[in-house]
N, C-alpha and C positions, 0 to 999 in steps of 0.2 A: 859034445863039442861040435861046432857047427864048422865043415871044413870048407874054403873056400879054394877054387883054383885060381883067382887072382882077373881071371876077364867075368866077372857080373858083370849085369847094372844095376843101378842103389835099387830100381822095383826088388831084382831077384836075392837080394841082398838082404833087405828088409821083410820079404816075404820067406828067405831061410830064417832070420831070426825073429820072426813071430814065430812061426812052428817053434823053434823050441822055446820059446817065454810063454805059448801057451802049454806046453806039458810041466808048467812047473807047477803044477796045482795041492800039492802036499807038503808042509813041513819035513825039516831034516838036515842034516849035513850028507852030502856023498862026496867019495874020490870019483872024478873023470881024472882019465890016465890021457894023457898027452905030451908032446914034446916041450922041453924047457924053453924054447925061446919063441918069440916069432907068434906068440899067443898074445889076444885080444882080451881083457876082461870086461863084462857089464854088469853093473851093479844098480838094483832097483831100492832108491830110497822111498822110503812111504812120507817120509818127512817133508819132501820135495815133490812128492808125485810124480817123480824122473828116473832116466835112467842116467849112468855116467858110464863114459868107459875110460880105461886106459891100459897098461901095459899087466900083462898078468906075470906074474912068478910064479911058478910052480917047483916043486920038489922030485927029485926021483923017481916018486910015486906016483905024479900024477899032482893034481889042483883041488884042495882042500875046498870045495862049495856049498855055500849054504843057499836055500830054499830061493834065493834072492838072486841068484848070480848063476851068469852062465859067461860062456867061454867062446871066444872064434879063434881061428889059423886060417892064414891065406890071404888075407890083406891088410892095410896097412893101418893104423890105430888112427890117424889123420882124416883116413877116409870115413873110416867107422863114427869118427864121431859126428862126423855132420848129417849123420843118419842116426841120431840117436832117439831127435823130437817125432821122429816117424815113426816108433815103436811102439807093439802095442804094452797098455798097464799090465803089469806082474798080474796074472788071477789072483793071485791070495791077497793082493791091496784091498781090493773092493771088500772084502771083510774086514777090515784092519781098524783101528779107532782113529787113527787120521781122516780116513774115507768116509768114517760116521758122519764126524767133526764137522767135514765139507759140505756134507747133507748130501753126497754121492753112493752112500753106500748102498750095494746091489751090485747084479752081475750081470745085466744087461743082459737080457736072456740065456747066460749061459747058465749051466747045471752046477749045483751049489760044488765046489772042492770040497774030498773027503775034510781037510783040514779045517777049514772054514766051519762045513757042518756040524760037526763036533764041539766047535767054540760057539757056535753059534745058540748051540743048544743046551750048554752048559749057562751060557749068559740068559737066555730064558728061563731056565731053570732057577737061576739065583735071582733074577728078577722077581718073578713069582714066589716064590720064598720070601724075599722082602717084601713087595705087597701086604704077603699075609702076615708076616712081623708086623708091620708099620700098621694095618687094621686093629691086629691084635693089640697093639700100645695103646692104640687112638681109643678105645673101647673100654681100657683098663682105665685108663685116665678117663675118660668120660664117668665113669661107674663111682668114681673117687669124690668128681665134683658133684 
């Protein structure tokens, strides 16, 4: 959770919440433990290629988060959101099938996410697999005619 004492400026504001939208680089759900009220939610849609924020709820516990979302305290949702189009993309977008889609996909010199990695190399995998299926057809059928 990114804690604010309430005098930033949107620079120091937006440069606390890159650092933590760039450590989101892994899939997952985690609990961050914080106070029930007075919390900021942000939420990275791949659909929209944005972020949103608004009012977080939280539980007891702590703020149920997925891979996408992260959390602030210490100012006001009002403020937060007119600093939202200054934020940097969620890492794990740029691997995402929207980002393909856009013909954006890549990470702009960053180092691939373990997450990213993984999909990425299973989707090579099953690419190349099909290839060699789709040869293999093409080959049979040929043999036929």
């Amino acid at each position: 959770m990114v804690v604010f004492k309430g005098d930033e400026t949107d620079e120091e504001i937006i440069a606390a919440l890159n650092r933590e939208i760039n450590s989101r680089t892994s899939y997952g759900v985690r609990l961050e433990p914080g106070p029930r009220r007075g919390v900021v939610s942000f939420m990275w849609s791949n659909g929209g290629a944005c972020w949103y924020a608004s009012p977080a709820y939280g539980s007891p516990l702590g703020y149920r988060l997925d891979a996408n979302e992260i959390v602030a305290r210490g100012i006001g949702s009002k403020r937060l959101k007119g600093l939202v189009d200054n934020l940097d993309d969620l890492p794990l977008y740029s691997g995402s099938t929207e980002a393909r889609g856009r013909g954006i996909f890549g990470l702009k010199g960053k180092e691939i996410p373990p997450g990213i990695k993984g999909a990425m190399l299973e989707s090579e995998a099953a690419g190349q697999l099909l290839d060699v299926q789709t040869q293999l057809a093409l080959e049979e059928k040929f043999r036929e005619n």
